[in-house]
N, C-alpha and C positions, 0 to 999 in steps of 0.2 A: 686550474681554469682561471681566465684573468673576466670579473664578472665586474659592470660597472651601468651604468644610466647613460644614454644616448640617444641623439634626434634623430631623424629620418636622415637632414643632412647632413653632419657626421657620416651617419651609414655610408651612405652614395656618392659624399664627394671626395676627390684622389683619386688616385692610380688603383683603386681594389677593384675584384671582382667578385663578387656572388654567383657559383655554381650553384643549380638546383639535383643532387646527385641520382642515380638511375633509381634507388630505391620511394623515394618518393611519390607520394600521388600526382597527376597530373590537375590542374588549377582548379577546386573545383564551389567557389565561391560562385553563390545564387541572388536575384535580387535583396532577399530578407537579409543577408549578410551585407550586402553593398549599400542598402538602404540604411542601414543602422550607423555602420564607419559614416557616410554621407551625414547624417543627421548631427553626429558628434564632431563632425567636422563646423558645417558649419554653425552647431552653437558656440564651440572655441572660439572660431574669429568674431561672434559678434561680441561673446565675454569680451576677449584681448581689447577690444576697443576701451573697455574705462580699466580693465588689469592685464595690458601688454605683455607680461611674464606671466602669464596661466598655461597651462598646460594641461594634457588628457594621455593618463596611460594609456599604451597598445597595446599592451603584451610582453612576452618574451622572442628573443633572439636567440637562438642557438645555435653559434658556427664551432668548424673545424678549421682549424687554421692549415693550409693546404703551404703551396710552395711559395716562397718570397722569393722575388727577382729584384734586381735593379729596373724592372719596367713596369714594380706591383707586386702586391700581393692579390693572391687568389683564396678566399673562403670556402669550404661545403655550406649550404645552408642545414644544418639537420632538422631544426625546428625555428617555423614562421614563414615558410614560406609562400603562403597563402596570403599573409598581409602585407611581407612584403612585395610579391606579385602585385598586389593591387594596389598598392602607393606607389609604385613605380608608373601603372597603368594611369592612376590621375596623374599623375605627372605630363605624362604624353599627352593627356587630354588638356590638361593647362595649355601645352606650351604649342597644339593646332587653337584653341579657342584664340592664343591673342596672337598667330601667327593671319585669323580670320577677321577678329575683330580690330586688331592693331595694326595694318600692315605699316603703319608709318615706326614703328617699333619694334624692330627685327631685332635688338639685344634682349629684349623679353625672352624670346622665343629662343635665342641663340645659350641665353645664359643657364635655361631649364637643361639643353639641351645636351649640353657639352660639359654643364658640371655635374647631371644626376643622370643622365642618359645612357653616353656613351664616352668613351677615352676617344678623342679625337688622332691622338699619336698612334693608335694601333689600328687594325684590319680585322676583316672577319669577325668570326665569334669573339675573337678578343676583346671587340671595341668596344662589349656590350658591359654595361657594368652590373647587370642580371642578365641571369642565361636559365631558362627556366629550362624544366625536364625535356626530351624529345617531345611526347606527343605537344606539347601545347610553343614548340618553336619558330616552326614557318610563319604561325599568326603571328607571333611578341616578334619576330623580325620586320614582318610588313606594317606594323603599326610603328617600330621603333622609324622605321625609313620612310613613314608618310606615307604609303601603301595601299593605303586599309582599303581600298574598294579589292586588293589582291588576297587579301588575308582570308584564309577556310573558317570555315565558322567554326567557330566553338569558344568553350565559356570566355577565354582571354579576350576574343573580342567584343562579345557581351556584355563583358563589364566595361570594356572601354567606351564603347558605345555609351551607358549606361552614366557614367562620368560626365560625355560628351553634355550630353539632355542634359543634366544637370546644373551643369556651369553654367549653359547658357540660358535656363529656369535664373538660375539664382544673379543675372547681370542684368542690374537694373538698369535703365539709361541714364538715368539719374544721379547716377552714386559709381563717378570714375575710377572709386576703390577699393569695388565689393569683392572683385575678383584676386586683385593683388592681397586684402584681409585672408581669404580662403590657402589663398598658397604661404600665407606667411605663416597660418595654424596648422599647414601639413608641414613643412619642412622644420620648421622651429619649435611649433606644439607639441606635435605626439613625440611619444619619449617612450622609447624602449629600454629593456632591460636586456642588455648585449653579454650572453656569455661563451666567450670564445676558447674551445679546447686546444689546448697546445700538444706537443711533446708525442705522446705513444698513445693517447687516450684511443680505443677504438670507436671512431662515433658511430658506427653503428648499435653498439652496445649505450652508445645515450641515446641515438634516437628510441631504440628500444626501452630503455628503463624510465622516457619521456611520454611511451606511449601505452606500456604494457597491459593499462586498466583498460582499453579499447576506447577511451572514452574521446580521445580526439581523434582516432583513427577507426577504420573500421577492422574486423578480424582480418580480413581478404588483404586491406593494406601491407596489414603486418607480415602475411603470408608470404608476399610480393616483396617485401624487404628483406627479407629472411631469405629467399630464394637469390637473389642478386648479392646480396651478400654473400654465401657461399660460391657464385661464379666469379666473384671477383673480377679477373682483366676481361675474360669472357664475356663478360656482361649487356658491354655497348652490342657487339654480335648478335646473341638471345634478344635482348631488346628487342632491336628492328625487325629482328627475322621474325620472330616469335610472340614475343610479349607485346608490344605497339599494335600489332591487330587485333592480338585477341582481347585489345583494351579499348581497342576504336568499337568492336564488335557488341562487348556487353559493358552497360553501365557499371559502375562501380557497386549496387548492388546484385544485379545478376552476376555479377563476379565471385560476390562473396556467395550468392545461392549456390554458384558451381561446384567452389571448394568444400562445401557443406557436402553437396551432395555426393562428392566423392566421398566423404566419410559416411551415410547414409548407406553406400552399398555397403562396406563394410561390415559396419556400425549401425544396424536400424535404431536403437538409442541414443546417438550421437547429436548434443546441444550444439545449435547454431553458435550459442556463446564459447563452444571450445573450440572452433575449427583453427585456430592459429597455435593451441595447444597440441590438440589432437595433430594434426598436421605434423607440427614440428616435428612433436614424437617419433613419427613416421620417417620422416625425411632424412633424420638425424646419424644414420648408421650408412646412408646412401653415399658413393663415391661421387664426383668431378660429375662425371659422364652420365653417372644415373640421374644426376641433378638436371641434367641436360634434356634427358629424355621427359622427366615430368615434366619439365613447363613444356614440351609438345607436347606431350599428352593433354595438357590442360589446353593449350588451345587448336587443339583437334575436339576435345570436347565444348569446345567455345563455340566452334561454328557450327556443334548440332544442337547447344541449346539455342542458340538464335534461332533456328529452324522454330521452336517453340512459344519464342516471342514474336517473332515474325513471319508466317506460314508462310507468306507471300513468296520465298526465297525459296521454297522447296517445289523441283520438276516434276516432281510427281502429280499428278488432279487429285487421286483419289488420295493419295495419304495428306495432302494438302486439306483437303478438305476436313480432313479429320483434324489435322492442328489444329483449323481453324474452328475448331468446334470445342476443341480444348479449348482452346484460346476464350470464345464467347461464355464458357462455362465456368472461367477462372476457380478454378481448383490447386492450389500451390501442392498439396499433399499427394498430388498426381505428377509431379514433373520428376521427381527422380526414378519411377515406371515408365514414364515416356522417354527422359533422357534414357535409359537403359537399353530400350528397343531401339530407338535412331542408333545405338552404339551397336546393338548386336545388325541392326542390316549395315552398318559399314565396316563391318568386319565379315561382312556375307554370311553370317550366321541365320539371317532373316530377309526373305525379298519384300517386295511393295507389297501385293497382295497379302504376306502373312502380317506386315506392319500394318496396314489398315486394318483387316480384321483387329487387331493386338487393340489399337488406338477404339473400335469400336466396342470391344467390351468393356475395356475403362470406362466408356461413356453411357453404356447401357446399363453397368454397376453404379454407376451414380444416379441416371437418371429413376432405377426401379430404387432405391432406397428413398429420393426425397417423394415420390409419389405416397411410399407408405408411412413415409415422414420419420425414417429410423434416426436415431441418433448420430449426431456427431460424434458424439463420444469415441475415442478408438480409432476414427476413419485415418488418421493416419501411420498408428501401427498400422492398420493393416496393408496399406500403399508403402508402406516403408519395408515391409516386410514383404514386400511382392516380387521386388529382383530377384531377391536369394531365391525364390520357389519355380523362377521362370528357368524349363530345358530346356537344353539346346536342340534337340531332338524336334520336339515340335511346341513351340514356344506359346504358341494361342493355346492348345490343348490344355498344357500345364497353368495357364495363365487361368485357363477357363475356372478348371478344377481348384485352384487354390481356394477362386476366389468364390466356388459355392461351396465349400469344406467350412465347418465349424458355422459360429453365430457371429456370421457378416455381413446376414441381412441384406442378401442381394433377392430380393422377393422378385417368387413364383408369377404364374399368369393370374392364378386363379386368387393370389393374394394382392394383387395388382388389382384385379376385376372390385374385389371388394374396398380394396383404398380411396377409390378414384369416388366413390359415393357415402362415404362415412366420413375420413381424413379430414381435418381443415387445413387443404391445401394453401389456402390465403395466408397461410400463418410459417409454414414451414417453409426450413434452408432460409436461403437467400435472396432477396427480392430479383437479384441480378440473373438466378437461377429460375425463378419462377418464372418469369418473363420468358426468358430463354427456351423453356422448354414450352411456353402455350408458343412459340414461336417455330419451333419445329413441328408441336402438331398441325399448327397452320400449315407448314408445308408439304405435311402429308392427305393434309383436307382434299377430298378431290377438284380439278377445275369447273366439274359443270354438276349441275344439277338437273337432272330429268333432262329436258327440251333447252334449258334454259344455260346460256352459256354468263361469266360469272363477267359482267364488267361494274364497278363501284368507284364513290370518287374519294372514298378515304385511302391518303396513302399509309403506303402499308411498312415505316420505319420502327425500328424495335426501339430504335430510344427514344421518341414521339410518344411510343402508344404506354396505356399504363392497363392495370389490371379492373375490369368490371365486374360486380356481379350482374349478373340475369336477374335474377331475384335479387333483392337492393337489399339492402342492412335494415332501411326502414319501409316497412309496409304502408302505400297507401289502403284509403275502402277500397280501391277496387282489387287491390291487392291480394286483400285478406277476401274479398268475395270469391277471387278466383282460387285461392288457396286452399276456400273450404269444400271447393267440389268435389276431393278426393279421399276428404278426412277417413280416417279409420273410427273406431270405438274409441272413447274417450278422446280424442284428439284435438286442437286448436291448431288453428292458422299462425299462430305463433310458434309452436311445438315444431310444426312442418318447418318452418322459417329456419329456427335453429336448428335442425336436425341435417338439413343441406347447405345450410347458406354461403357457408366458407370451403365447400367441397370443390375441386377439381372441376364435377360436372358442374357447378353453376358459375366458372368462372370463364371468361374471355380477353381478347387482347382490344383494345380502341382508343381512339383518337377523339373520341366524343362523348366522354366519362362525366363531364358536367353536363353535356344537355340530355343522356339519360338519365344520368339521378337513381330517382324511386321514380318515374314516370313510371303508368300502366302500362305492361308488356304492348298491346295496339300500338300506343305511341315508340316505343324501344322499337319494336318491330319495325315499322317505317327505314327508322335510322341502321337499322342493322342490316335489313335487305339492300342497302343502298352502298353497305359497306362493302370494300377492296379487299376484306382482310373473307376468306371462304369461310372458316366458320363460324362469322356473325351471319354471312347470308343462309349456311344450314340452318343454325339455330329459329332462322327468320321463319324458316317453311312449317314451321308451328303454329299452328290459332290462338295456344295459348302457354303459360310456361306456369306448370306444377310439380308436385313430385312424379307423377308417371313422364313426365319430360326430360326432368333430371335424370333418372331412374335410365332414359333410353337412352341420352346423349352419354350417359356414364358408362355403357355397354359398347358405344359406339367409339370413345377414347382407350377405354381398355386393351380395344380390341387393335385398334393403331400401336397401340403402348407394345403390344407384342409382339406386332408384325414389324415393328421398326426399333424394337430395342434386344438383345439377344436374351433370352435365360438360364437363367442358373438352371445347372444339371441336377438329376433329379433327387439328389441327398440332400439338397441343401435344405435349412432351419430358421425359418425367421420368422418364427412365432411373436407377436409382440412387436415385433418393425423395433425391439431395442428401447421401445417405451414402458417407463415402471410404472407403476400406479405410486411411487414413492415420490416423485413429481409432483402428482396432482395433490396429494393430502398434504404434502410441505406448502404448496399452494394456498389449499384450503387453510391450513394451521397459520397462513399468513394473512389473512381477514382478519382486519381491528376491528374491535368493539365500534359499532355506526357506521361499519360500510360492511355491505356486500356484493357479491359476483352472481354472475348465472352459470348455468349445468355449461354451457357453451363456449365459456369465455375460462373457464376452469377445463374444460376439455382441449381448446386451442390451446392453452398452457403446455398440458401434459401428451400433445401430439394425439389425442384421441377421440371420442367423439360423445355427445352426451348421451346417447342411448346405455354404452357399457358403464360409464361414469355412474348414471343415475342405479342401475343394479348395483354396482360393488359401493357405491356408498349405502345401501337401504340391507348393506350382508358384512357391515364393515364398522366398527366402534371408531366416528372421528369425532374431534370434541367438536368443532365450528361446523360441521354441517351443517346444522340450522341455517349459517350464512351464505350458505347457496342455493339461488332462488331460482325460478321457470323465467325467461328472456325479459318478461316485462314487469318482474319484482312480486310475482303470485309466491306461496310457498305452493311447492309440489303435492298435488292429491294425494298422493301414496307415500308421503313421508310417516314417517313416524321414528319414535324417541330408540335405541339399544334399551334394552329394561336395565342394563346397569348402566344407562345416562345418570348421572347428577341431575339431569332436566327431565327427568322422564315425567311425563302428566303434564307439562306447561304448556300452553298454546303457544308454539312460536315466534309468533305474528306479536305476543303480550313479550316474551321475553326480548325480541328484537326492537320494541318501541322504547323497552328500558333501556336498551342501548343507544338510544338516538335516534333509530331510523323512522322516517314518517313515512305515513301510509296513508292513501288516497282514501276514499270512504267504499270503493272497491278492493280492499286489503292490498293495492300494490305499492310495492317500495318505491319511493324516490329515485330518478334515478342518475339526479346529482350526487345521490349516496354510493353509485354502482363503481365500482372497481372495473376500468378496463383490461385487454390482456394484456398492456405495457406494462401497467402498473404492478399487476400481481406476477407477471414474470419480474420484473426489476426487484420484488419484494424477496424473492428465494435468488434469486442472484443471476438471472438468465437474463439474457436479450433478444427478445421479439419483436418486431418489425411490420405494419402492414405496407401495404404496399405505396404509402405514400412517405417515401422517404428520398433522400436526396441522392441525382444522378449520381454515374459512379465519379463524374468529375469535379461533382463538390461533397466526395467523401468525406475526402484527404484533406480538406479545409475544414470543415465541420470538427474533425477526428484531432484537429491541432487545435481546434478554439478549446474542446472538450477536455482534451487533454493540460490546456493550461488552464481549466478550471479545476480538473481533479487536483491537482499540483496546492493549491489553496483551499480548497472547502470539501466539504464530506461525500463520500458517494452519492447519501440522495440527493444534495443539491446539484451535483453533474448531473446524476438520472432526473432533475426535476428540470433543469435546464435542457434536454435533450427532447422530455416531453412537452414543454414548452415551444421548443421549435418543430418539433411534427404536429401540434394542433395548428402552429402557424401557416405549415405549408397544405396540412389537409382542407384550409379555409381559402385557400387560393394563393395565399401569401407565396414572396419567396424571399431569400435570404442572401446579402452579401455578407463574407467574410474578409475582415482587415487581414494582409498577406502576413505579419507575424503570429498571426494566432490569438490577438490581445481582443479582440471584438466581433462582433455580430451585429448586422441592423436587420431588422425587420423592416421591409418595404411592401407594398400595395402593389396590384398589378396597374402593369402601367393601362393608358388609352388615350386616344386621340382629344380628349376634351382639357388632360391634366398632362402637358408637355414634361412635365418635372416630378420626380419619385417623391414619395410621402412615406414618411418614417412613425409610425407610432411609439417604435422603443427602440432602443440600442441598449446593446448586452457589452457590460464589459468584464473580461474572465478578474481585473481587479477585485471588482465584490462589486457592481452597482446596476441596477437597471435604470436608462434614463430614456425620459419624456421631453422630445426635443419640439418644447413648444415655441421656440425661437423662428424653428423654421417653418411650425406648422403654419405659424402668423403670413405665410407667404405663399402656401399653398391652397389651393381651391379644392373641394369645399372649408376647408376648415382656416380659410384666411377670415370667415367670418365669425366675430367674436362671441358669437352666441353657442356656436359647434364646438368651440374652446372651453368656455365654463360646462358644457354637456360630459367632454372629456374631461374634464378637471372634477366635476361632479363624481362620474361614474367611477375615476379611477380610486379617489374620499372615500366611497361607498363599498367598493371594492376590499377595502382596509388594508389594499397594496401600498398607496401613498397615503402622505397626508398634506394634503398642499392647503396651504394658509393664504399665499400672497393673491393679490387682484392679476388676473389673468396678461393684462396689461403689460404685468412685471415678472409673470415666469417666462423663464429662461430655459434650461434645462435642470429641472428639477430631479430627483433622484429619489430611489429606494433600493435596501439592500437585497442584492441577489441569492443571497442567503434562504431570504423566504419561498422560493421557490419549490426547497425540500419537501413544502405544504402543500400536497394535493388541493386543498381545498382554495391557496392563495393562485395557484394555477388556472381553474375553474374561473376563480372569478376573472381572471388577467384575460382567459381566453374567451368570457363570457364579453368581457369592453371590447376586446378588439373584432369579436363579429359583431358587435354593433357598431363599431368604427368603417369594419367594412361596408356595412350595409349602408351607410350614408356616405360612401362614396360610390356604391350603386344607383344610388337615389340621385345625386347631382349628374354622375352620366347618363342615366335616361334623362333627365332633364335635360341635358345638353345635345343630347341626339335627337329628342322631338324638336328643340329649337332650332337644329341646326333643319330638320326636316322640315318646317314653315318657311323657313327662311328660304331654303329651296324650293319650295312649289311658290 
């Protein structure tokens, strides 16, 4: 190999050409990558300005030295062709920017063009002095020939674009030289490491020994290299015919899910991380022609996993409908049972009708497990495990029976009936799922009501509405008046509270989460009968909402749950919904000295409910019992010590005060001191969620900030950062995320009085949380300097910061993100920023009475 140090232009000027060969991915550079090259571009040129010889590594080069003509030499690119793709791409964008801004200077635009572009003396493909793969060609031709309004979209031209903006961002009027600095630190600055194989080397075997850790490529990639590598001249052929759609078709993830899932049917054990392994394995003893056959086969299987991504494409209504239901339920650990059925109806193994039914028990086996809140645990053995069991013969039957056979917790009617009113629904699956399913029972809600036909003015959008309770988290009096109508023996309005609150029956779907609140049902009622969504307007036809309410509405979803979802046949065993009681005492063993939980919040943990929790702790030796309390920090009437406690005979109440906790002069704990269910699930190593967490469109953002905090600091600082931004958003707040994953800001809801976002913190996954009181200085309320020393006070007080300097002179002050691990340094961050909010409530009703004087 002849291996040496090289500019861009070296690379691209001469008679060479760079092929991008059939094995390669097709371009697949995103803003976060173009943003970052951009960025180190132009610090280069403004460095070069006082150190003209500076320079910024690219990377590596790795060619194949292909044939030498007297009209040129021709390269493979094996590796780099991703950046060089996109230096080629700024290039084009240089040399339209001064072909728009310069037209008095056509050698600019001539000289980009003809020495890094194209070979002028040759034709066609030839002339191109990068030739990137098929799919990404049409576009890098219409862009190379000034086209672009001709060129198909996709990433090649995305990034060009993307260039475009840029250059002309960064062209002052000012500074006739900003632009030529920029092009003189791409062609001359960046400096590659060119290592070119000669002689017999096979480059596939370097692309391969370049790639092999998956880390630059994905498994699917290598799959795809591996496969053309064995077709050899055949290849261009497969390509078009075969390979190029089934690549237009599925992302370059769903690509690799496919190839996965081939090994899935085989293989129900089979890691995603083997499939270029596993594959090979397979592949490796196949002839010429067998080789052939699989890539159709793959993409034959291409166009029916699309069916799954995209229901839209499928003729059918009713099995349509059913994708799309998959689809709404996102379940990954269901698609190679679904792909299996779309393959056996295209092989007629299976018509429409038996594929919907097939589609509707998958749906009905997830829907009855998260009702009784069984575990994840397993669910996808057993979806993995589901192909092999499906017969040909009659494929639902078989499908039916597997999956009421053994403990898989596909729960009965009658264990349904009982889930829907003990379970804390709120708490279980997936917020995406939850939703989801009070969404179909809405659309089994009927349309009319007695006389009464259903028209309301809330629209009725599923990613709009969020989850309510009926009965509110917090009781007002009249709350607890109307609570106690129905008490039993010994019982409180609190006990009742807890005992439904997070259940199914008291939960709904609406668009008007903050203006019910805890209002008195009278007032909720108003709003619900008024609602679009049917069964807020059922729920309405009630005078009042108690347990015998709960109790009927819960008879009344059961009983939909089973006319609309299929049941397991009659062997089936799902005693337990898969929940241990080994849960909730790891739970419980996880209360530190000076906090506790309640029966309810320890029951949401462990998928269960506090009625059974409170018996098997009062029949069960746990050491921290004592640290779980009745809702509102009472110890439990009926507690008492195991007689072989260590604490047997001490008042509780005396032993829990030595541990810190304080108590009101009515014996109740604090309940600054109470542990929520985030906290004690994140404590045993679980992830629990209510329902105010972020759409599924700023998962993916959230999941990448998190992810570059785990990268740096300890678990509980990520879990403490995590529950930090859900108090944020349960307070109204919402959150932008910086596109590389480096930051978070906390913003205010916007309003008509405050044209401009207010920032109380910004997160940065470096280590720091800062207070951007620079800019607070410029927003209203807090442009006034007295609202400034309030937040500079409270944050002091807090003992999250420590800020010294005169308000006058902070800037963006800082504290470490580190503290956040501290529950209690959270409490207090979350305790300023509701009082932060509140005072920007207070200046907008002040600005809406004014603006209403002003008007009359």
């Amino acid at each position: 190999m002849d291996v040496q140090e090289t500019r861009l232009q070296q690379v691209l000027e001469g008679s060479k050409q760079y092929r991008v060969p059939l094995y390669q991915r097709p371009y697949s550079w995103t803003t976060k990558q173009l943003d970052r090259l951009w960025s180190d571009i132009v610090e280069l040129a403004e460095h070069r300005v006082d150190a003209p010889h500076a320079t910024h590594f690219t990377g590596s080069l790795v060619l194949s030295l292909g044939q030498v003509g007297p009209s040129g030499s021709e390269f493979l690119v094996v590796d780099g062709q991703q950046r060089l793709t996109t230096l080629t791409l700024l290039i084009c964008a240089l040399r339209d920017h001064y072909a728009e801004v310069e037209p008095d200077h056509p050698e600019k635009m001539a000289r980009l063009e003809e020495s890094y572009l194209v070979d002028r003396f040759k034709r066609g493909d030839d002339r191109l002095k990068l030739l990137p793969t098929q799919a990404d060609r049409d576009a890098y031709r219409s862009i190379i020939s000034r086209n672009v309004d001709g060129a198909p979209q996709s990433g090649i031209l995305e990034a060009y674009r993307f260039f475009r903006t840029r250059i002309h961002q960064a062209d002052a009027p000012d500074d006739p030289h900003d632009i030529d600095r920029i092009e003189s630190a791409v062609l001359n600055g960046l400096v590659f490491v060119s290592i070119t194989a000669k002689g017999d080397d096979n480059v596939y075997r370097i692309f391969e020994s370049l790639n092999n850790t998956g880390l630059k490529l994905t498994q699917g990639d290598l799959l795809r290299n591996y496969l053309f590598m064995r077709l050899g001249g055949r290849g261009e052929e497969i390509y078009d015919s075969w390979w190029l759609p089934m690549q237009r078709t599925l992302s370059p993830s769903d690509l690799e899910t496919l190839f996965w899932i081939d090994l899935i049917w085989r293989n129900p054990l089979a890691k995603q991380g083997d499939i270029y392994t596993l594959q090979v394995e397979r592949l490796r003893d196949l002839d010429d022609d067998q080789i052939v056959a699989e890539v159709r086969r793959f993409s034959d299987l291409a166009k029916l996993f699309s069916l799954i991504r995209k229901p839209e494409g499928e003729s059918n209504a009713q099995v349509r409908k059913q994708l799309q239901r998959g689809s709404q339920w996102r379940l990954a650990a269901a698609e190679p049972l679904m792909l299996h059925l779309l393959r056996l109806r295209a092989e007629g193994r299976l018509d429409n009708d038996g594929l919907t039914s097939a589609l509707h028990l998958i749906e009905s086996f997830m829907v009855r497990r998260l009702v009784v809140g069984a575990s994840t645990n397993g669910i996808s053995r057993i979806l993995y495990g589901a192909p092999g069991e499906v017969g040909e013969e009659d494929a639902v039957a078989s499908l039916h029976g597997y999956l009421s056979r053994g403990r898989k917790f596909f729960a009965t009617d009658a264990q349904i009936a009982d889930a829907v009113i003990t379970k804390p629904f709120y708490y279980q699956g997936r917020s995406s799922q939850r939703k989801t399913l009070l969404s179909w029972l809405e659309q089994s809600t009927p349309l009319q009501f007695g006389d009464r036909q259903l028209v309301g003015k809330e629209q009725v959008e599923l990613e709009n509405l969020t989850i309510e309770h009926v009965m509110p988290q917090t009781i007002s009096a009249p709350w607890r008046e109307s609570l106690e109508r129905d008490l039993g023996d010994f019982e409180s309005a609190d006990e009742v509270q807890e005992e439904y609150l997070h259940t199914l029956a008291n939960l709904t779907l609406t668009g008007y989460n903050s203006e019910l609140s805890n209002n008195p049902f009278q007032q909720k009622r108003e709003l619900l009968s008024a609602s679009g969504i049917r069964m807020n307007a059922e729920i309405a036809t009630h005078e009042r909402w108690g347990r015998a309410e709960i109790l009927e509405r819960g008879a009344v979803i059961s009983k939909r749950i089973s006319e609309n979802w299929m049941a397991p046949l009659d062997d089936t065993d799902v005693s337990d919904a898969g929940v241990t009681w080994k849960v909730a005492l790891d739970a419980i063993d996880a209360i530190p000295a000076g906090r506790w939980a309640s029966y309810g919040d320890v029951a949401a943990v462990a998928g269960t409910h506090p009625v059974p929790l409170g018996h098997h702790l009062s029949s069960t030796v746990v050491p921290n019992a004592y640290r779980v309390l009745k809702r509102f920090g009472s110890v439990a009437p009926n507690f008492v010590w195991a007689a072989e406690s260590p604490n047997a005979g001490i008042d509780p109440v005396e032993l829990l005060r030595a541990e810190g906790i304080e108590f009101d002069p009515e014996l109740r704990a604090s309940q600054n001191q109470r542990m929520s269910v985030t906290e004690l699930a994140e404590a045993i190593g679980l992830v629990i969620r209510s329902d105010v967490e972020p759409r599924e469109d700023e998962s993916e953002t959230r999941n990448a900030f998190l992810e570059v905090v785990a990268l740096e600091f300890t678990p509980s600082t990520s879990n403490g950062v995590n529950a930090l931004l859900d108090s944020w958003e349960s307070l109204g707040g919402r959150i932008e995320y910086n596109a590389d994953g480096n930051s978070c800001h906390l913003i205010a809801p916007a309003s008509g009085a405050r044209p401009k976002p207010i920032k109380p913190i910004i997160l940065y996954a470096s280590g720091s949380i800062e207070f951007p009181f620079a800019t607070l200085e410029h927003r209203p309320p807090f442009d006034e300097p007295e609202l400034r020393e309030e937040y500079k006070s409270r944050l002091n007080a807090s003992r999250v910061a420590d800020l010294t300097d005169d308000i006058s002179a902070l800037r963006y002050p800082s504290a470490p993100l580190a503290s956040l691990e501290y529950a209690a340094t959270r409490d207090s961050i979350a305790d300023v920023l509701t009082w932060f909010l509140s005072e920007i409530d207070r200046y907008d009703a002040e600005f809406a009475a004014a603006e209403s004087v002003g008007a009359s």
